[in-house]
KEGUSE-554576 format. One record per residue (C-alpha): residue in three letters; x, y, z. Coordinates in steps of 0.05 Angstrom, whole numbers. Each point is the difference from the previous one (the first is absolute). Layout:
// residues N
(ALA (X Y Z))
...
END
This chain:
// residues 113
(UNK (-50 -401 139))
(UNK (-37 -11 -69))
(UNK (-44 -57 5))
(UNK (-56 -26 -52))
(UNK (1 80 -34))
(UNK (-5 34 79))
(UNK (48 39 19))
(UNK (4 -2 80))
(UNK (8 69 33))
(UNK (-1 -31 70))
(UNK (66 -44 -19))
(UNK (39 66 -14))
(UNK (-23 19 80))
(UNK (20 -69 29))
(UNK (66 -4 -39))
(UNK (18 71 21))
(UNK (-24 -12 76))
(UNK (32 -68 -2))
(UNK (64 -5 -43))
(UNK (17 68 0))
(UNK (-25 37 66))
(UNK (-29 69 -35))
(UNK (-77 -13 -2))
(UNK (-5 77 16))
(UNK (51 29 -53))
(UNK (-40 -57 -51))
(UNK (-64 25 17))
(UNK (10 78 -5))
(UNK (12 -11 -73))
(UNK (-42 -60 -22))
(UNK (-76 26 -29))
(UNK (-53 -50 -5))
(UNK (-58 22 -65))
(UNK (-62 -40 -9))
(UNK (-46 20 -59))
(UNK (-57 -36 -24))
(UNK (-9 38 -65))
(UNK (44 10 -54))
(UNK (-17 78 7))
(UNK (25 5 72))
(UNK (66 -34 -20))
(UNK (7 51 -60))
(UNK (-17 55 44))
(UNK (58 -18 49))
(UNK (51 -22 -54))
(UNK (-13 75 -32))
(UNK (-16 46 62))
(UNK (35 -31 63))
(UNK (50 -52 -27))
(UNK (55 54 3))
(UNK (-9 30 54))
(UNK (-3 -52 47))
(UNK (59 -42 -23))
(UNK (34 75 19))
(UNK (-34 -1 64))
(UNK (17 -68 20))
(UNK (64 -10 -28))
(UNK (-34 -62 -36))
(UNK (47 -29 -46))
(UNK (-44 -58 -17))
(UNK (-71 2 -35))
(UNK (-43 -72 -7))
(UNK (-64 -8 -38))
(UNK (-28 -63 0))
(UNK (-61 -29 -35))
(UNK (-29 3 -73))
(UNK (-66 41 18))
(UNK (36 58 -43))
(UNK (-5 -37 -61))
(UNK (-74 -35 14))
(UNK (-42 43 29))
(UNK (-64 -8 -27))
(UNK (-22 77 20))
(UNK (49 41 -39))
(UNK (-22 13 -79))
(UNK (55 -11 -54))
(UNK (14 75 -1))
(UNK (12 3 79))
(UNK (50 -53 -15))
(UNK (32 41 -55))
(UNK (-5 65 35))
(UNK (18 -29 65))
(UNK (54 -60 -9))
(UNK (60 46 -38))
(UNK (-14 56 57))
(UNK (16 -54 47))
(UNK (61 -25 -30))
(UNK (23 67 -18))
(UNK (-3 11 83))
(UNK (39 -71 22))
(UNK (49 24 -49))
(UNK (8 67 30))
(UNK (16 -36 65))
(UNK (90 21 8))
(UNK (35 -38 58))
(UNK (-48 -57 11))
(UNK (-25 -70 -27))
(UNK (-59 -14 -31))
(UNK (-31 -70 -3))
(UNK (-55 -17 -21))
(UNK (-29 -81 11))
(UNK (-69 -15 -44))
(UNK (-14 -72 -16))
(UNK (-22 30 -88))
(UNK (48 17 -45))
(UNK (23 68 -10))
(UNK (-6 -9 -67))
(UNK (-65 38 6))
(UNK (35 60 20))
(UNK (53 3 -57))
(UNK (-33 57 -36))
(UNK (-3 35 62))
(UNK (76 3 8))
END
């Protein structure tokens, strides 16, 4: 499912569909989040994150890709005002897992934690 840093949502679908025979019951509690900003992805990890995984019954959250950490368009104090808000909401996040696959180091983010 994880190949070259890409996590493949439509593998989850096929393997449910295929191996397992519940593509419905899979799909009423998978949630699929693009954001092309590091603001929208704060936004949702602080306002919606929750909520949804309630909603869903989502026991399963997957970020993928380093824009977080190198976006050119947030300052240093977006970062620093932003990042431990962030964190502070993944860790919030009872009965589910949280991965996260970037291709930098988190070591950038130590501070943060």
């Amino acid at each position: 499912m994880i190949e070259d840093n890409k996590f493949d949502f439509y593998n989850i679908t096929e393997i449910a569909d295929k191996k397992y025979r519940i593509l419905d019951k899979t799909l009423k509690h998978i949630i699929v989040q693009r954001f092309f900003t590091i603001h929208q992805l704060a936004h949702f990890l602080i306002k919606e994150l929750e909520n949804d995984l309630k909603k869903y019954k989502s026991k399963l959250v997957v970020i993928t890709g380093d824009f977080f950490l190198s976006d050119t368009q947030i300052t240093k104090q977006d970062k620093d005002w932003l990042y431990p808000q962030m964190i502070q909401a993944i860790k919030k996040v009872k009965d589910s897992i949280t991965l996260v696959f970037i291709p930098t180091k988190l070591s950038e983010l130590v501070n943060y934690g």
